[in-house]
N, C-alpha and C positions, 0 to 999 in steps of 0.2 A: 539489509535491515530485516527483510520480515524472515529469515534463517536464525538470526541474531535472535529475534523476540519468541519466535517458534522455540527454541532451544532453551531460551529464560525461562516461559511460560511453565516447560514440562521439567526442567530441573526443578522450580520453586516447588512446584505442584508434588515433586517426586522427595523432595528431603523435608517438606513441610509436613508429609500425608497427608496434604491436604486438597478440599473438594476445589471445583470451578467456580462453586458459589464463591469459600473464603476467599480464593485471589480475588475475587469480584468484588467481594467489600473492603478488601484491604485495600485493593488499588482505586477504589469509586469509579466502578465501572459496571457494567452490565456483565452476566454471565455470558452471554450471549457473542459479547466480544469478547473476553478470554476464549473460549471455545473458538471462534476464528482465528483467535491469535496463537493456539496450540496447536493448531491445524494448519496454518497459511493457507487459509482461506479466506481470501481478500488482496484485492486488487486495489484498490485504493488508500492512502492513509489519511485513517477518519479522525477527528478527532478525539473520538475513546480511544483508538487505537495508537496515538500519541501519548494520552495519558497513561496509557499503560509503558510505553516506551519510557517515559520518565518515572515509573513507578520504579523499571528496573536498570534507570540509570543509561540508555541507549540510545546514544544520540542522533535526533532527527534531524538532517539534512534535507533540506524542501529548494529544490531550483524552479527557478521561474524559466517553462520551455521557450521564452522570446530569447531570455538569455543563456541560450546553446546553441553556439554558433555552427556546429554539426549538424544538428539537426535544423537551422532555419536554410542553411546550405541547400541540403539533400529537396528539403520541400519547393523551394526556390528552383532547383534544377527537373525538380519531377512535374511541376504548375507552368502549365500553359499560358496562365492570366486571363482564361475565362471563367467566366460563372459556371461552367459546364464541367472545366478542369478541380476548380474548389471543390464543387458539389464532390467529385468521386473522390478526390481525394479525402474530403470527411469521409463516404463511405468505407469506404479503404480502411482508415485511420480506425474505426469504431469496430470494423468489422475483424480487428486484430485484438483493440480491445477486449471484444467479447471472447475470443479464444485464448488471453493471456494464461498461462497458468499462475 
């Protein structure tokens, strides 16, 4: 998805001539999120950054990680079932977070 929106973002931008600001008011959004969404910069999907998704017609798929059954597997085989095991494994989890590209 955010390849998807990257690629919208700078096509509009490129056959419209136009600035970061206009997409920003045409889609009711912040500059600020265009400019991360022409970049893929961002890790999370915010809700600006949905609205712009549907600005350009891109549809958003949102799962809920209880229901992935892969991934509650892998957690389940990697967790100890202590509080000690949780703890790292949030560390872990966050600590990948912050390096996602």
């Amino acid at each position: 998805m955010k390849e998807k929106l990257m690629k919208a973002v700078q096509f509009w931008l490129e056959q419209n001539e136009a600035t970061q600001e206009k997409l920003a008011d045409r889609a009711k959004v912040s500059q600020a999120t265009v400019s991360r969404a022409a970049t893929g910069n961002w890790n999370k999907l915010t809700p600006k950054l949905k609205a712009l998704c549907r600005f350009f017609d891109i549809e958003v798929v949102e799962r809920d990680p209880r229901n992935c059954d892969q991934l509650m597997k892998v957690i389940g085989e990697m967790w100890d079932g202590t509080t000690a095991g949780e703890e790292s494994l949030v560390r872990l989890l966050r600590s990948i977070q912050a390096y996602r590209l």
